[in-house]
C-alpha positions as CSV (number, residue, x, y, z in Angstrom):
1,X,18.5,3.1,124.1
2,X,16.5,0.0,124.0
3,X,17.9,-3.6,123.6
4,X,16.6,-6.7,122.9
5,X,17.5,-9.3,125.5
6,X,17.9,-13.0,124.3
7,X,18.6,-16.0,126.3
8,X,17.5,-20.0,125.9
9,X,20.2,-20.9,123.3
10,X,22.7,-23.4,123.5
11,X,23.8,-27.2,122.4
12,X,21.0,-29.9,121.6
13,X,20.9,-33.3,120.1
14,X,18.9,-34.2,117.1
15,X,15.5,-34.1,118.2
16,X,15.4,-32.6,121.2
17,X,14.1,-28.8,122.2
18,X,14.7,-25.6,123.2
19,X,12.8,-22.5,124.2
20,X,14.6,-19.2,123.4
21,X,12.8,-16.1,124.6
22,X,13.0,-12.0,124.1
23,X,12.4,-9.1,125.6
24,X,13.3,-5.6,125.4
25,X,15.4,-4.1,128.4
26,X,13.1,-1.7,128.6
27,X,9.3,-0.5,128.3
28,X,8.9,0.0,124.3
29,X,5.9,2.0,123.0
30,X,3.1,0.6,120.8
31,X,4.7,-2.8,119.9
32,X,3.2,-4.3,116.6
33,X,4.9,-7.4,115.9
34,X,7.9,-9.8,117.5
35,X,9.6,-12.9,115.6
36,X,12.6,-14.4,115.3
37,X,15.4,-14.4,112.2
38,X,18.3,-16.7,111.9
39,X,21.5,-16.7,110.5
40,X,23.6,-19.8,109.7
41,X,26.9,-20.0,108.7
42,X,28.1,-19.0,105.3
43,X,24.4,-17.9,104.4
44,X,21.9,-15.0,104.4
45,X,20.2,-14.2,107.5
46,X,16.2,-16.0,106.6
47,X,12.8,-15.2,108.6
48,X,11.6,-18.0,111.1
49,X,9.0,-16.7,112.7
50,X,6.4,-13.9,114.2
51,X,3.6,-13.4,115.5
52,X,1.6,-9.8,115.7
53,X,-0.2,-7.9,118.2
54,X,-3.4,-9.6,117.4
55,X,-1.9,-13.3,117.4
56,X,-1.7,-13.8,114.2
57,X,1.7,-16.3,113.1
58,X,3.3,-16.8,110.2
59,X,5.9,-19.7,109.9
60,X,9.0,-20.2,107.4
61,X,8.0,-23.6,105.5
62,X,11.5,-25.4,107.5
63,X,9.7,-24.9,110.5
64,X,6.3,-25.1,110.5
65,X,4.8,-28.4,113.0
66,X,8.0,-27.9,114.7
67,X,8.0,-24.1,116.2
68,X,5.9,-22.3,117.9
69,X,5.8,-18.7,118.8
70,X,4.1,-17.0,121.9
71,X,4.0,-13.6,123.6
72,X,3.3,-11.9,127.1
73,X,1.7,-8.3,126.1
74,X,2.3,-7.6,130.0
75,X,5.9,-8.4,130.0
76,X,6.3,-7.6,126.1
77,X,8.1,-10.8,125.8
78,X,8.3,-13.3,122.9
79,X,9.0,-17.0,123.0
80,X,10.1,-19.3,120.5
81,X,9.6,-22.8,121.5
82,X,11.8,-25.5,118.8
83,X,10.7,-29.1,118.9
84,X,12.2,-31.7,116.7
85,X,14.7,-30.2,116.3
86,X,17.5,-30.7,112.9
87,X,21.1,-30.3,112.1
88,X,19.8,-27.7,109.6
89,X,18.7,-26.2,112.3
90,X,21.6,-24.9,113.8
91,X,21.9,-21.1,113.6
92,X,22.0,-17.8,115.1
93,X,18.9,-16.4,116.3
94,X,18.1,-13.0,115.9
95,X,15.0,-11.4,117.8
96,X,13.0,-9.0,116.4
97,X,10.1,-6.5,117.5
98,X,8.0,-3.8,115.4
99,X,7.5,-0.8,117.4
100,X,6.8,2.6,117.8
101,X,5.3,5.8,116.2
102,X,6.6,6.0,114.0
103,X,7.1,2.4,113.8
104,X,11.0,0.9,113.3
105,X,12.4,-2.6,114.0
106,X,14.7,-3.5,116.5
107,X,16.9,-6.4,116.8
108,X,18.7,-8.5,119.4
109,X,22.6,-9.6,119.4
110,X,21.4,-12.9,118.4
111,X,21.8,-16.3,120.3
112,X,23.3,-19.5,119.1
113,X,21.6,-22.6,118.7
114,X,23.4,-25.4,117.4
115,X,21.9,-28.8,116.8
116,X,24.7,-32.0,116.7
117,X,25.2,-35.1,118.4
């Protein structure tokens, strides 16, 4: 069964930056899109971020001039490069690729980020 590996979370200041990246742990067919989801406490998990196969990204409004999303077709891996970063911020961050024939999502364990000084 394929999983979605996370890693680049952890503790920042206010302002500072992290790079969180995805990949799946193995070879997936036909992958369509990859973004990133996040969950904070007490609320309803809430789209970030994607990009598609033809590298075209859309943005929640929170984050838009502060994160960027890339991807390696070869390696079928995502990135998800936070600048500027906000106590708001703080969150767990869910991976996500669109894949497959037929296609179906599939999601990663998450990874916290957490913004504080």
């Amino acid at each position: 069964q394929v999983q979605l590996v996370e890693s680049g979370g952890g503790l920042v200041q206010p302002g500072g930056s992290l790079r969180l990246s995805c990949a799946p742990s193995r070879s997936i067919f036909s992958i369509n899109t990859m973004g990133w989801y996040r969950q904070a406490p007490g609320k309803q998990r809430e789209f970030v971020i994607d990009i598609t196969d033809g590298g075209s990204t859309d943005y929640a409004d929170s984050v838009k001039g502060r994160f960027t999303i890339s991807r390696d077709n070869a390696k079928n891996t995502v990135f998800l490069q936070m600048n500027s970063l906000k106590p708001e911020d703080t969150a767990l961050y869910y991976c996500f690729v669109v894949a497959g024939v037929p296609m179906r999502a599939y999601w990663g364990q998450g990874t916290q980020v957490t913004v504080s000084s």
